[in-house]
Structure formats: structure tokens, C-alpha cells
N, C-alpha and C positions, 0 to 999 in steps of 0.2 A: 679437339679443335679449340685453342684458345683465341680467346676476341681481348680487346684493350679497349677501355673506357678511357678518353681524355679528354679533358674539354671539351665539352659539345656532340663530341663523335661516338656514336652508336650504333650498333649492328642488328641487324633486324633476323627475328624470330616470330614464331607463332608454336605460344605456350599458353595454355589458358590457366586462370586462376586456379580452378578447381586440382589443375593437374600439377601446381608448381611446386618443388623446395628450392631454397637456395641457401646453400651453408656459407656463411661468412667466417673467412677467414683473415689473419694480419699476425701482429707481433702484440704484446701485451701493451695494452697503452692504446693501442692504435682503433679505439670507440667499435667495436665490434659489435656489443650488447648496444649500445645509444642505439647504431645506424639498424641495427636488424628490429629493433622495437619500431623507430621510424619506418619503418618498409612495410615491416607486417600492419601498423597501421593504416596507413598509406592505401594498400593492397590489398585490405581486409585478409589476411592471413594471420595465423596463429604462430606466434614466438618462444623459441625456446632456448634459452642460455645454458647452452651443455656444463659448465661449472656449478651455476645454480639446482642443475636435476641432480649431480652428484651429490652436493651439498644435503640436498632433500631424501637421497635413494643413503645416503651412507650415514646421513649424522654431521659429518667433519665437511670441511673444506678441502678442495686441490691443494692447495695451501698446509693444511693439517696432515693430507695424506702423505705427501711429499714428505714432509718432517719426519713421520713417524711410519709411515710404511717405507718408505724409500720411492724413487720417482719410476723404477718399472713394475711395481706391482700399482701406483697408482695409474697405470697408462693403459694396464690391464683394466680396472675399473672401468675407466672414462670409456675405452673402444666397447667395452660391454654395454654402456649403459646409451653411447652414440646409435650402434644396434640396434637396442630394444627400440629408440626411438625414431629411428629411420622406420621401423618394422608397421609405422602408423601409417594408412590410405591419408590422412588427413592433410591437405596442403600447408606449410611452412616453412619458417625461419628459422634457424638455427643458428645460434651464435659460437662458432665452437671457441674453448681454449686456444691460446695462443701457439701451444706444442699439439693438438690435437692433430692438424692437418702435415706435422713432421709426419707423424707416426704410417707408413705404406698400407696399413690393415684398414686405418679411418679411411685415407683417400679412397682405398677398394668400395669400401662400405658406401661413400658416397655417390661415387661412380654406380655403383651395383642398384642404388636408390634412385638413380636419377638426378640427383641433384645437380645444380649449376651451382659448381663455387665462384666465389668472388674473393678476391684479396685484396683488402683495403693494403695500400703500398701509402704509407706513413713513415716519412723521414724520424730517424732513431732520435735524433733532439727533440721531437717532439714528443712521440711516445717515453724518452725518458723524462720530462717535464712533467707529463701525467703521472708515469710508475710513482718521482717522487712526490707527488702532492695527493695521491690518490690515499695514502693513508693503508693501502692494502701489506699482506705479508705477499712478499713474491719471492721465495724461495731459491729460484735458478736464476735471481737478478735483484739480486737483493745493492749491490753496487753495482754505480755505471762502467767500469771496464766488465765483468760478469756477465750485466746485458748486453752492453756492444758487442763482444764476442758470440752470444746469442745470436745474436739480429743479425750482423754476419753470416754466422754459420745457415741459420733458417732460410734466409731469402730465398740462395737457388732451388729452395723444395716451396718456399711460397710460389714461386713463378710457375709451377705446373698447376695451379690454379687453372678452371675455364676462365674468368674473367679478372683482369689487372684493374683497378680505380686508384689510378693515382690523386693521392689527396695534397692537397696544392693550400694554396692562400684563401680559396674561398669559400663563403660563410657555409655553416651546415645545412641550411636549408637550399643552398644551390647544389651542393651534395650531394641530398639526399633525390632533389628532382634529378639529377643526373642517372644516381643509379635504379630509379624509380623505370627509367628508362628499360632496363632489361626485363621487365613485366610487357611489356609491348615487344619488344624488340630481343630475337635471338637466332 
């Protein structure tokens, strides 16, 4: 059942904190890691940047691995390591990668966990504004026609998302109260 967050409008649920994940999902650029730190704050929940754990579980970078493993033996990692960490009773956040929620095995895994994803929906000018200023290696978007093509291709598997936030003109903190919202309401 997906639900759409848009200005103001929210749907109601009864999820208790202790019980909750929610995986954040979007296109690279599009604050996944910012909003799911703000939330798990927010919520007193614990957060976790699925890029960051590989980085930690492997040594390298998504980034690194991509280059030097090639990008399906790293997709292999990342769904292993998504896994292990759904595999935790503990309530959280998860920020996944940008190609994470492509992949039909993560979505399972998510599904299968319980979680509520969310898809921050972030216009590709802006997420490319960020990719270029971010200073990051981004491998599968390393040039703007590369990414666009991307962001293209992904959306219609971002929209199987549970829940759409479309991110608009306003400021982060009406954002995050926004989707702070689906802690009360689902």
C-alpha cells in the first residue's frame, strides 16, 4: 500500500517507536543520510547509513568497490550487509544507497523486515547541484548526462516505495517535521 506525503497531508498509522524501521530511499544527492539522521533524532531511533557500514564491514568505499570489484559483485556486498542489518530486533533508520532499493532482493529484504520505506522525490537539478559540489567519487554518475540517465531510469522502481516525500522549496526543518509525521501516522 503506498501513501504520498505532500504538503501537509498525512496518513495515519499506529506504529510504536520500539517497533519501527524506516529505510530511506532517493537518487544520490537527494540528503538521505542528513534526513534519516534528523528522524532517528527526532524519534530517538538509532541510524544507519548503509554505505557507511560497508565502508566499515569492507575497508573501501561503494565508490572503491564499484571501480575495482565492478558494480554487481559490489550490489552483492551491500544486499548482504542490508541483511545482516535488518537481521537487528533494534528499532531504526537506515539510509540506504542510492542503487540499493533498484536492486528486487533489498526491496524483499525490506519488505520481509517490516520496514516503511520512504522516497525522498528530489528534482534531478538539484540532486545534481549536490553530486557536483559534494566532492564525493560517484562512479555511475560521474557526468550530468550519466546521471540523468540514472535518475530516469530509477524512478519508476523508486515509486514502488511505501511512501513518496516530495521535496519542494521548503526549508529542512519543515521537511523533516513533515515526515517526522509518519512516526504517528501510518
Amino acid at each position: 500500500m503506498r501513501r504520498y506525503l505532500v504538503s501537509g497531508v498525512f496518513w495515519t498509522a499506529r506504529v510504536t517507536y520500539c517497533e519501527m524501521k524506516i529505510a530511506i530511499t532517493g537518487f544520490m544527492g537527494s540528503g538521505k543520510t542528513r534526513i534519516a539522521r534528523e528522524l532517528a533524532r527526532r524519534l530517538d531511533l538509532s541510524v544507519v547509513d548503509l554505505d557507511n557500514r560497508i565502508t566499515e564491514k569492507e575497508g573501501r568505499s561503494p565508490a572503491q568497490l564499484i571501480v575495482e570489484e565492478g558494480e554487481p559483485a559490489f550490489r552483492l556486498i551491500e544486499s548482504a550487509t542490508l541483511h545482516e542489518l535488518l537481521q537487528t530486533d533494534t528499532a531504526q533508520i537506515v539510509a540506504l544507497g542510492g542503487g540499493a532499493w533498484i536492486q528486487e532482493t533489498n526491496r524483499n529484504l525490506i519488505n520481509q523486515h517490516g520496514c516503511v520505506s520512504v522516497w525522498l522525490d528530489v528534482p534531478f537539478e538539484v540532486c545534481w547541484e549536490r553530486i557536483e559540489t559534494s566532492g564525493e567519487d560517484r562512479p555511475l554518475g560521474r557526468t550530468r548526462d550519466q546521471a540523468q540517465s540514472l535518475y530516469k531510469q530509477r524512478r519508476p522502481i523508486y515509486q514502488l516505495a511505501d511512501i513518496r516525500v516530495t521535496v519542494g522549496d521548503e526549508n529542512f526543518e519543515d521537511l523533516i517535521d513533515r515526515i517526522t509525521g509518519l512516526a504517528r501516522f501510518t
